[in-house]
SETITOR-278229 format. One line per field, with one value per residue (C-alpha): x, y, z; residue in one letter; residue number from 1. Coordinates in Angstrom, 3 decimals, decimal comma. Example, Ala and Ser with C-alpha at 12.3 -4.5 7.8 and 13.67 -1.06 7.14 Angstrom:
2
px: [12,300 13,670];
py: [-4,500 -1,060];
pz: [7,800 7,140];
residu: [a s];
num: [1 2];
This chain:
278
px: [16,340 13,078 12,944 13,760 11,237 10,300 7,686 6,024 2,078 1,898 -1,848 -2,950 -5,359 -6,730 -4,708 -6,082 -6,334 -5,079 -5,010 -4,270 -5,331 -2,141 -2,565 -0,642 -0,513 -2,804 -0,843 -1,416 -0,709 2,930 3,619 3,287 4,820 8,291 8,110 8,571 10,969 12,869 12,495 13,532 16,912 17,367 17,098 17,337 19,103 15,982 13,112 10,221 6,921 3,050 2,026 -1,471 -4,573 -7,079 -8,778 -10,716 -11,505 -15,524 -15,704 -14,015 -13,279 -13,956 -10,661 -10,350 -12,136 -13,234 -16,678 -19,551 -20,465 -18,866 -19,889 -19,433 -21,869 -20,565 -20,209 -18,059 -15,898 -15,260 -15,191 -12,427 -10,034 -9,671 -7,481 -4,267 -4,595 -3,224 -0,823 0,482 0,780 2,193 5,061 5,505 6,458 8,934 10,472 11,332 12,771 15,032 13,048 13,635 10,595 12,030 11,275 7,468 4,024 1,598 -2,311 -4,562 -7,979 -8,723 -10,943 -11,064 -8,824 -11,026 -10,534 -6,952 -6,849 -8,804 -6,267 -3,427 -4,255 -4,720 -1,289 0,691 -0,660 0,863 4,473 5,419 5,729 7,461 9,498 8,135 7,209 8,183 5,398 5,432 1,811 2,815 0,363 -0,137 -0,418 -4,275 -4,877 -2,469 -2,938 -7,087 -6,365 -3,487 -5,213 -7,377 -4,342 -2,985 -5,940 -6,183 -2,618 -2,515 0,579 3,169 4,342 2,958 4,683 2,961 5,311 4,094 5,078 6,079 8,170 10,255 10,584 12,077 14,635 15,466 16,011 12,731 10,416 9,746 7,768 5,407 5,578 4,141 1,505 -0,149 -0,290 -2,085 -4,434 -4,962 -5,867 -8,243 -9,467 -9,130 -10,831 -8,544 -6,387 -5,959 -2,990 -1,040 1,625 3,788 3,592 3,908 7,350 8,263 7,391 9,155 12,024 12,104 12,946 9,057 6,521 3,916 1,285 2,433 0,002 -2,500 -3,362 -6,707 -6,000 -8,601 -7,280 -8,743 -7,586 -8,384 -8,064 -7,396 -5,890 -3,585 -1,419 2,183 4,096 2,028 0,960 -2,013 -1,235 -4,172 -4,974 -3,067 -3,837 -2,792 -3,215 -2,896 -3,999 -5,580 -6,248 -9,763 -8,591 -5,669 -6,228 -2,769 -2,333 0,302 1,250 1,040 1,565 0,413 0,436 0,934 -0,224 1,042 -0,182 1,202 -0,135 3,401 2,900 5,349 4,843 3,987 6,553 5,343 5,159 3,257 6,116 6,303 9,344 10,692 8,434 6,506 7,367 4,761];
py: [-2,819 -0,787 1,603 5,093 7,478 10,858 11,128 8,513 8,798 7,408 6,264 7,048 5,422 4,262 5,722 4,876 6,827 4,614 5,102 8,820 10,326 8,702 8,556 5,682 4,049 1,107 -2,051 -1,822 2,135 1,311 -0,638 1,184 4,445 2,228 1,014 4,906 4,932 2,455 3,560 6,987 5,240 3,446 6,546 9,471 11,645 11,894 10,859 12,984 12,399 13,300 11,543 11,696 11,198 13,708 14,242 10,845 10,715 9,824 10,448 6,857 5,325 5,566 5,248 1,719 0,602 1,638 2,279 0,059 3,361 6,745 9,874 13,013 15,358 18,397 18,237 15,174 16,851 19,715 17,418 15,854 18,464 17,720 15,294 14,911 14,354 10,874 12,758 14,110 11,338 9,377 12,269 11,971 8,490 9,483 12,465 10,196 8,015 9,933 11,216 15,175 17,523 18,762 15,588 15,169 17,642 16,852 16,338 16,374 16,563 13,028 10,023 8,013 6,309 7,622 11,413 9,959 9,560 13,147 14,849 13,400 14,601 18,013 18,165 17,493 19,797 22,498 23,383 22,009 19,068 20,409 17,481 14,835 11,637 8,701 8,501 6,149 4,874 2,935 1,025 -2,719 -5,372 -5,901 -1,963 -1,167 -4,036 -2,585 0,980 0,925 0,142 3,507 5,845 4,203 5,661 8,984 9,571 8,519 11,419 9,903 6,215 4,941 2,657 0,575 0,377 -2,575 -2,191 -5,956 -5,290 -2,758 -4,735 -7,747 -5,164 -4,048 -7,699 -6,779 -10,033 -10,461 -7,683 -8,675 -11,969 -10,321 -8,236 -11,342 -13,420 -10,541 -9,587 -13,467 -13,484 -10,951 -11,540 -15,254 -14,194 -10,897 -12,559 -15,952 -16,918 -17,624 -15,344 -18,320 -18,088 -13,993 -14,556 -17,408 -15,575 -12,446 -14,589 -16,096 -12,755 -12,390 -9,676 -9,961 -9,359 -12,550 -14,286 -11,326 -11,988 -13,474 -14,472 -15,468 -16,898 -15,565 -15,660 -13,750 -14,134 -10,702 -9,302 -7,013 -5,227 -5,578 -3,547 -4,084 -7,622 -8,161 -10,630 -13,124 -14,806 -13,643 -15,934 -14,468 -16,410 -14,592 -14,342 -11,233 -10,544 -9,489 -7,424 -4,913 -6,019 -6,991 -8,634 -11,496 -12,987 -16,948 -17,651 -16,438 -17,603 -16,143 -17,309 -15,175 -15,347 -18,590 -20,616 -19,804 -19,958 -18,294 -18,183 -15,205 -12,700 -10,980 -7,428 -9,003 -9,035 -12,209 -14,979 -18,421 -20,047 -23,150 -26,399 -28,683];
pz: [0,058 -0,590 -3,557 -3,307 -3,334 -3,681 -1,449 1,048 2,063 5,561 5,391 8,990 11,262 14,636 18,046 21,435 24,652 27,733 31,268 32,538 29,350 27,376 24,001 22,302 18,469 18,061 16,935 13,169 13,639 15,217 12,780 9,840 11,905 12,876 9,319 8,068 10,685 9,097 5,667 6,630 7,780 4,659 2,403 4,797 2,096 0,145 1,940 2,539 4,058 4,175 7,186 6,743 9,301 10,951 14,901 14,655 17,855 18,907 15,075 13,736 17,261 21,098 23,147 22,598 19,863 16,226 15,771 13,590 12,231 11,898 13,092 11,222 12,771 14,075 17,415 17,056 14,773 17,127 20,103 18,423 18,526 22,279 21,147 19,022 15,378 14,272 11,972 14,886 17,310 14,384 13,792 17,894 16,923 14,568 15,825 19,199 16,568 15,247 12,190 11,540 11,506 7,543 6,748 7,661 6,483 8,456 6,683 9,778 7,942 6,756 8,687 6,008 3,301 0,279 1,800 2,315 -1,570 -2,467 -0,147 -1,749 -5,144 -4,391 -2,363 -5,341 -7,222 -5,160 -5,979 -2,738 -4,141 -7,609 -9,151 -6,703 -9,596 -7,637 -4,922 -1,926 -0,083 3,256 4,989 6,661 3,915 4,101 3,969 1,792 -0,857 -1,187 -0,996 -3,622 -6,680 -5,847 -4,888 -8,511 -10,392 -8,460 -8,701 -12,226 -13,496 -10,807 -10,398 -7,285 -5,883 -2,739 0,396 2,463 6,291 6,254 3,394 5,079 8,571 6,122 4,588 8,119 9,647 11,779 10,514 14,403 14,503 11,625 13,296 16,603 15,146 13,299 16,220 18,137 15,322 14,686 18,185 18,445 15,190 13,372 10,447 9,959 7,029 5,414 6,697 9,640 11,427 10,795 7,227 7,422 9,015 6,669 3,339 4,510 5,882 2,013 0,852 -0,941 -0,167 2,026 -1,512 -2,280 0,625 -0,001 -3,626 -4,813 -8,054 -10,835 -14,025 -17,584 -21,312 -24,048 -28,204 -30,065 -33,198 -33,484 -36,748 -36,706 -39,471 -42,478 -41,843 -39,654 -36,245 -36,169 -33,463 -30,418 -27,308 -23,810 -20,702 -17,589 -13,815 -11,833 -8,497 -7,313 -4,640 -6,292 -9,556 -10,404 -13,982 -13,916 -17,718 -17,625 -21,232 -25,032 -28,787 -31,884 -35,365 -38,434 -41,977 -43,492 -40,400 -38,284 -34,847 -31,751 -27,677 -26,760 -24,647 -21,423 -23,047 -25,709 -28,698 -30,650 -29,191 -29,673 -33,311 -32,010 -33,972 -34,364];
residu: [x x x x x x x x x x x x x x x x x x x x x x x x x x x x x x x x x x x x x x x x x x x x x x x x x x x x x x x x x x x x x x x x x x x x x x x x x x x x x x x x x x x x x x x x x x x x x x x x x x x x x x x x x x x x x x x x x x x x x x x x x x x x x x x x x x x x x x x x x x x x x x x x x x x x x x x x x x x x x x x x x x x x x x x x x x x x x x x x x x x x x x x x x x x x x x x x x x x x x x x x x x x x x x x x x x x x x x x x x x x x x x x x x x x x x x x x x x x x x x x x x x x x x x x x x x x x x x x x x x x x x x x x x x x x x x x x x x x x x x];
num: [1 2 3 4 5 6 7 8 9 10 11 12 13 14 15 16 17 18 19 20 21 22 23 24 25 26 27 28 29 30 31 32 33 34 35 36 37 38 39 40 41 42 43 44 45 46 47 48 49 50 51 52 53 54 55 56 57 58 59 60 61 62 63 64 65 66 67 68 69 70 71 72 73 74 75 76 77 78 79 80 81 82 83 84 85 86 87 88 89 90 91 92 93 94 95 96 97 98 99 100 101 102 103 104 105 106 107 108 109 110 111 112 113 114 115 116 117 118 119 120 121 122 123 124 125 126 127 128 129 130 131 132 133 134 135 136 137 138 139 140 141 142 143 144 145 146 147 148 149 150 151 152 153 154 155 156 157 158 159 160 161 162 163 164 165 166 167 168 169 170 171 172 173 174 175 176 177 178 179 180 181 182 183 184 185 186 187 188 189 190 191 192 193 194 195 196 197 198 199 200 201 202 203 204 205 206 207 208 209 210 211 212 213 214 215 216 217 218 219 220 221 222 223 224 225 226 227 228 229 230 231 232 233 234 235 236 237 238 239 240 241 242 243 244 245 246 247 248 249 250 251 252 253 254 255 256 257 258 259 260 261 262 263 264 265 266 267 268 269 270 271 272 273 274 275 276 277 278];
């Protein structure tokens, strides 16, 4: 089951205007909105939300489709208002799902995911959010695994903790779902990820996390010294892996020689473990 929280960011983005002047979630939108369904359902004692996303309208997107470029002037921006926020019509989502108003503040200024960030920050500051320290950012897997690594830095007093859509459909048996929306973005788009909706179903259905196909990992080492009690360690040696796009460290293996020419493999924290026999 997903952690427990004490507050979850629901990053917004693109709705669409249909036929009749409807205005419905676009597919990566409804995902990430039934996936804060879900989560609501699996912690609904505690859970509290800032679903985030402002009146994008002829600003981001037209009714059907996001736009190469933005635009902020003005006019757009009051034009906009016409319209429904995407905070909104993702809170419409979850209210017909069961999801309490108490449990959702709306942020209905944002278009994009670096205002998304700004926003955040200043939010928890306010004593709203007094004793909030776990902190939840839910997005799609491709969004979410770029965007994390910045609300990590802005939101550097709290533990951030990234809450991948996918992640939640696997803890709520609905792995269909992610299957769905793969094969339609795949469609659409064949160059939209690097791997199939097939293998998105078959990692979640292996219990993993959808990161796990997302990483792009680069492998590096590094020597160093470093004191330990009144001895000096020399010549630490740390192998590891990180990935370009979140920059995620992952420990691969590590050395350490002590005076006396005493070697030991190297611990994932760093700490000295097993001595090497050679």
């Amino acid at each position: 089951m997903s952690e427990n929280l004490d507050l979850v960011f629901v990053l917004g983005s693109q709705i669409m205007r249909r036929a009749r002047g409807k205005i419905v979630l676009a597919h990566h939108t409804e995902l990430k909105s039934l996936a804060a369904v879900l989560y609501y359902r699996q912690h609904a004692d505690t859970c509290r939300f800032v679903v985030m996303g402002g009146y994008n309208f002829g600003v981001r997107y037209n009714d059907t489709t996001i736009l190469k470029e933005p635009d902020f002037s003005f006019g757009a921006l009051s034009r906009a208002r016409v319209s429904p926020s995407e905070a909104e019509t993702i809170r419409y989502f979850m209210a017909r799902n069961r999801v309490p108003p108490e449990a959702i503040v709306l942020e209905e200024l944002s278009a994009t995911t670096e205002e998304q960030v700004k926003i955040a920050g200043i939010l928890l500051k306010r004593t709203t959010f007094e004793g909030v320290k776990r902190v939840g950012i839910l997005s799609v897997g491709p969004h979410l695994h770029k965007t994390y690594p910045i609300f990590k830095k802005e939101l550097a007093s709290f533990n951030v903790v990234p809450v991948y859509a996918e992640d939640v459909m696997r803890d709520a048996d609905r792995t269909i779902h992610v299957r769905i929306y793969y094969g339609s973005l795949l469609k659409r788009n064949p160059a939209a990820v690097n791997f199939s909706a097939e293998q998105a179903a078959e990692t979640l259905y292996k219990g993993r996390s959808i990161a796990d196909l997302l990483h792009d990992w680069e492998e590096k080492e590094e020597w160093y010294d470093e004191p330990q009690g009144k001895l000096p360690i020399h010549n630490c040696y740390r192998r590891f892996r990180i990935c370009r796009v979140c920059g995620e460290e992952e420990f691969i293996s590590g050395q350490i020689s002590v005076p006396g020419g005493v070697c030991y493999d190297m611990n994932e924290d760093g700490t000295s473990g097993m001595q090497i026999d050679y």
